[in-house]
C-alpha positions, 0 to 999 in steps of 0.5 A: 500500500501507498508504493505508487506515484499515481493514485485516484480518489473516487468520492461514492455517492451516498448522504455524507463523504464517503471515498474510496482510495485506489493505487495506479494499475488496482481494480479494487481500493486500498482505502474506504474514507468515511467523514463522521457526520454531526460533529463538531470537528471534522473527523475522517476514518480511513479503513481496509476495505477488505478487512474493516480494520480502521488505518488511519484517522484524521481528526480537526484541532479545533472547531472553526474551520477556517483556522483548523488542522487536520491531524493524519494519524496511523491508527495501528501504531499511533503515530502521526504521519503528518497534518493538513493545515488551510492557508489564509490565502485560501479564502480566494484561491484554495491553498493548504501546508502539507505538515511532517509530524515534526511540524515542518512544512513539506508541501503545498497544495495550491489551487492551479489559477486565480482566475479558474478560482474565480471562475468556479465560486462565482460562475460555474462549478463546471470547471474541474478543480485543479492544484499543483503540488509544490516543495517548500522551494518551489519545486515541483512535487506533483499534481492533483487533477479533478476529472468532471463528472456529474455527479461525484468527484473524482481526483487524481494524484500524480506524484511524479514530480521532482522530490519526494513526499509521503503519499499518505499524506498527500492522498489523505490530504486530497480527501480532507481538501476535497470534503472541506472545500465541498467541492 
């Protein structure tokens, strides 16, 4: 799991946020994603989809949105891969830190254009999102690409670029951003 530079995020049609998480070249997912409902912080659980067993975790440090952290958790070993944190750019054009467990930014995931920003909030929503993920000097580390559907998202991550990033993060980072932002 999580041994690819390319992977896809299929969010599933259903009353709430459920996705399912596949590698590049696999049928079935790896991971099913479940964003628990009536709560007062976001809080996501990542499973095996064959065997049920709870992954990862994600769950918000606070409850205003605008300012919160996303915390990306192991859940078999405790340990904190990383967090999502939302810039305060991001109001007019999505942009969010990719956080290492030490609190060292190691990635940002920032929406492709001003104008397409403009363009989806104020004209249509027809315009697939797009966003370039970057290194903390700019270099570039990959990107995150809506395919348009009528119904449901569908994102794809290439992570091919020019240094390496944990794909855990940015795979479970993707889904945050998306159920976040509602896209």
């Amino acid at each position: 799991m999580f041994d690819a530079n390319r992977y896809e995020i299929r969010q599933k049609l259903r009353i709430g946020d459920k996705y399912n998480v596949y590698e590049e070249g696999t049928d079935d997912p790896i991971l099913e994603s479940a964003q628990k409902k009536f709560r007062l912080k976001e809080d996501f659980r990542f499973d095996d989809p064959e065997t049920g067993e709870e992954r990862f975790r994600v769950k918000a440090d606070s409850v205003i949105d605008v300012a919160a952290s996303y915390d990306i958790v192991d859940s078999r070993t405790g340990d904190r891969i990383g967090s999502v944190k939302r810039s305060v750019k991001s109001f007019f054009k999505h942009e969010y830190a990719l956080v290492d467990p030490d609190g060292t930014v190691v990635a940002t995931v920032k929406e492709d254009s001003w104008l397409r920003a403009v363009l989806r909030r104020n004209v249509t929503t027809l315009i697939p999102f797009s966003y370039d993920v970057e290194g903390p000097n700019g270099e570039r580390l990959g990107t995150i690409s809506e395919q348009f559907t009528p119904v449901r998202d569908r994102y794809t991550i290439d992570l091919s670029g020019d240094g390496e990033l944990d794909p855990r993060l940015a795979v479970i980072g993707t889904v945050v951003i998306d159920a976040i932002e509602e896209n």
